[in-house]
C-alpha positions in Angstrom: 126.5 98.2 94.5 126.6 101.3 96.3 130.0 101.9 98.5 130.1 104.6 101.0 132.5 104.9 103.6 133.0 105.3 107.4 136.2 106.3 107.9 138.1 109.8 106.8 140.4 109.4 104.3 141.9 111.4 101.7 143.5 109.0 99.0 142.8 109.8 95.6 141.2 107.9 93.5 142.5 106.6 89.8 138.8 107.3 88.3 137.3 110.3 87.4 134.4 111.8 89.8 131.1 110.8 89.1 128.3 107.8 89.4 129.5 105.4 87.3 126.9 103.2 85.8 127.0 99.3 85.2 127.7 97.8 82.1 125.9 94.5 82.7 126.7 92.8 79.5 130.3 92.7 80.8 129.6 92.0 84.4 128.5 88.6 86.7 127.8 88.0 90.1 129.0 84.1 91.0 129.6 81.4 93.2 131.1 78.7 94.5 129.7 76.2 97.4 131.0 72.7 98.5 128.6 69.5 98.2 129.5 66.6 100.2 132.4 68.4 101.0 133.9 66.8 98.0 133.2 68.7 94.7 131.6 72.3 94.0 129.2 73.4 92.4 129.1 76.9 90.4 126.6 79.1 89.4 125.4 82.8 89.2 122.8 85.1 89.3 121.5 86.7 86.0 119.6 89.8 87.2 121.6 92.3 89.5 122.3 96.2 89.6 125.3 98.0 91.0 126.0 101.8 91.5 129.3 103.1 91.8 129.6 106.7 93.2 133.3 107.9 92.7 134.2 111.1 94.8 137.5 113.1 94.7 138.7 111.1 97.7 137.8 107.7 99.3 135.7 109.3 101.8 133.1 110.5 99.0 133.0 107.0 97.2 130.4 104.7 97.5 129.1 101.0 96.0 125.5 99.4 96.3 124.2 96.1 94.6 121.0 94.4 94.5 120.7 91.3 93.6 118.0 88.9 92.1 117.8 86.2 93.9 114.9 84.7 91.8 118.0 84.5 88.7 120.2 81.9 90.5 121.6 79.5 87.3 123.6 76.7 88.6 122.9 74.5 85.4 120.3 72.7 86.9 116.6 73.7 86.8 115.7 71.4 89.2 118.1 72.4 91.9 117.9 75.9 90.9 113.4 75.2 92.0 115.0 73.6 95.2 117.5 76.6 96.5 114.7 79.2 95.4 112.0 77.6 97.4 111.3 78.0 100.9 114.1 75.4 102.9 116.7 78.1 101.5 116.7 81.5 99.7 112.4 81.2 100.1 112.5 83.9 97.2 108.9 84.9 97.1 109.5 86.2 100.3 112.7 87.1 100.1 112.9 88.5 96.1 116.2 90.2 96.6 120.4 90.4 98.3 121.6 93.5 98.9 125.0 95.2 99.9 125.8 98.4 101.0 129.6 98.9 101.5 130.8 100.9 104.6 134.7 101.2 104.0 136.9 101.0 100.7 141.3 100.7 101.4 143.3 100.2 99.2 145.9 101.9 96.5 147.0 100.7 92.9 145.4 97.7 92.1 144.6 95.7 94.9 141.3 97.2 97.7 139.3 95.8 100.2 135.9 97.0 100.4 133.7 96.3 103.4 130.1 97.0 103.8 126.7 95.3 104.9 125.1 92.1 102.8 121.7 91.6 103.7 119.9 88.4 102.6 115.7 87.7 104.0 115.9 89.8 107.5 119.6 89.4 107.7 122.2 92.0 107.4 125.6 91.0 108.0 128.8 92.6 107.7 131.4 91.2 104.8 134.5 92.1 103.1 135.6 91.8 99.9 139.2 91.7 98.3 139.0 94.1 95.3 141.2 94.3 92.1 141.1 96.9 90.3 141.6 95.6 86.4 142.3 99.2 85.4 140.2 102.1 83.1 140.4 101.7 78.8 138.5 103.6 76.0 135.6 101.6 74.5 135.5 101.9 70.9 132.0 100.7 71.0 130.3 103.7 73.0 133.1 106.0 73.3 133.6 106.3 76.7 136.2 104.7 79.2 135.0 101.6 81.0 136.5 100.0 84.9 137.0 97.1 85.6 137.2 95.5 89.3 136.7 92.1 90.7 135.5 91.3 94.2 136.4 87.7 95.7 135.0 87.3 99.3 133.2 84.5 101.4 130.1 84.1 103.6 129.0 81.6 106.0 125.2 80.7 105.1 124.6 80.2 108.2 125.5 83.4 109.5 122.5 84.7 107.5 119.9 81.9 108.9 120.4 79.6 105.4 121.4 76.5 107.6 119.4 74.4 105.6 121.5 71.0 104.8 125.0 71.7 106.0 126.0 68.0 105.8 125.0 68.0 102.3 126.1 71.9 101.4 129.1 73.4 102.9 127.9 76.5 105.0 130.8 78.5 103.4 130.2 80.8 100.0 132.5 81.8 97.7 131.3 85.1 96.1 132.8 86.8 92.5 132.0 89.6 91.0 133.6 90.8 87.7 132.1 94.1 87.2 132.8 96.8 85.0 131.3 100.1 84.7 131.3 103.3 82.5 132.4 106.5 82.8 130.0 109.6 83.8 130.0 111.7 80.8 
C-alpha cells in the first residue's frame, strides 16, 4: 500500500521518517461477504505487497498495495475456480487490486485513511478505519516493527462485480493486519 495525501496538514507522526517495508509473514489481507444473506463466508488473499512512506508530517506520508487476486483462499478450491474465473474477479484479465490512498487523519491510535481501490477497469474511492497497534523492538531482526489494522467495506457492485447478488451480498468486508519494519 502506498498512502499519499491531498490535503495540508502538519500533524506529526508517532513513526520514524522513512519507507517502511512489509513484513508479510505477519500481515493478511481478508474478507468477509454474506451468502444467502444468512451466513458468511471468510477468506483471504495469500500474495499482496504494501509500501508505507512515512514523512515528517501527514502531508509527506503515503500507503500503496497491490494485491493478487489470483491468491484468493476461501477454504474451498472449487469456489475459489468459480470467483477467479470470468462471471467475477475474471483474473486472467484482471491479475491484480490495487489501492492508492489519497488522505490519512487521525491522532493516537485510531486513523482513517482514504484513497482509490481499483479492481478490472474500476477505480473507486474507499475509506478505511485505521488502528494503529503501536511500534515494538523485534528481537528476531533487531529493528522496531508497526503494526495497523484497516477495517473498511465495498459494494461489489460499485466496481462492476454484480455477478449473483441474490446468492452473494454485494457488500465486502475488508481487513488488513499489517505490520511493517522500520527503515534502518
Amino acid at each position: 500500500m502506498t498512502f499519499k495525501t491531498t490535503t495540508t496538514t502538519t500533524t506529526a507522526l508517532p513513526l520514524r521518517a522513512g519507507h517502511w517495508t512489509l513484513d508479510p509473514f505477519h500481515s493478511a489481507v481478508g474478507f468477509t461477504i454474506r451468502h444467502l444473506g444468512i451466513s458468511k463466508v471468510r477468506g483471504q488473499f495469500g500474495r499482496f505487497e504494501a509500501d508505507l512512506i512515512v514523512g515528517e508530517t501527514l502531508d509527506g506520508s503515503a500507503v500503496t498495495a497491490t494485491v493478487a487476486l489470483a491468491s484468493i483462499d476461501t477454504g474451498n478450491a472449487d469456489r475459489d475456480a468459480h470467483v477467479s474465473g470470468p462471471d467475477m474477479l475474471d483474473v486472467a484479465n484482471h491479475p491484480a487490486m490495487a489501492f492508492r490512498s489519497t488522505r490519512i487523519d487521525g491522532d493516537g491510535d485510531d486513523w482513517t485513511m482514504e484513497g482509490d481501490l481499483t479492481i478490472g477497469e474500476v477505480t473507486r474511492s474507499v475509506t478505511f478505519d485505521v488502528e494503529f497497534g503501536g511500534v515494538e523492538h523485534s528481537t528476531v531482526d533487531g529493528r522496531r516493527h508497526a503494526g495497523f489494522e484497516a477495517k473498511g467495506d465495498i459494494r461489489r457492485s460499485d466496481f462492476g462485480l454484480g455477478f449473483a447478488l441474490a446468492v452473494l451480498g454485494d457488500s465486502i468486508k475488508i481487513q488488513l493486519d499489517m505490520q511493517f519494519v522500520e527503515p534502518e
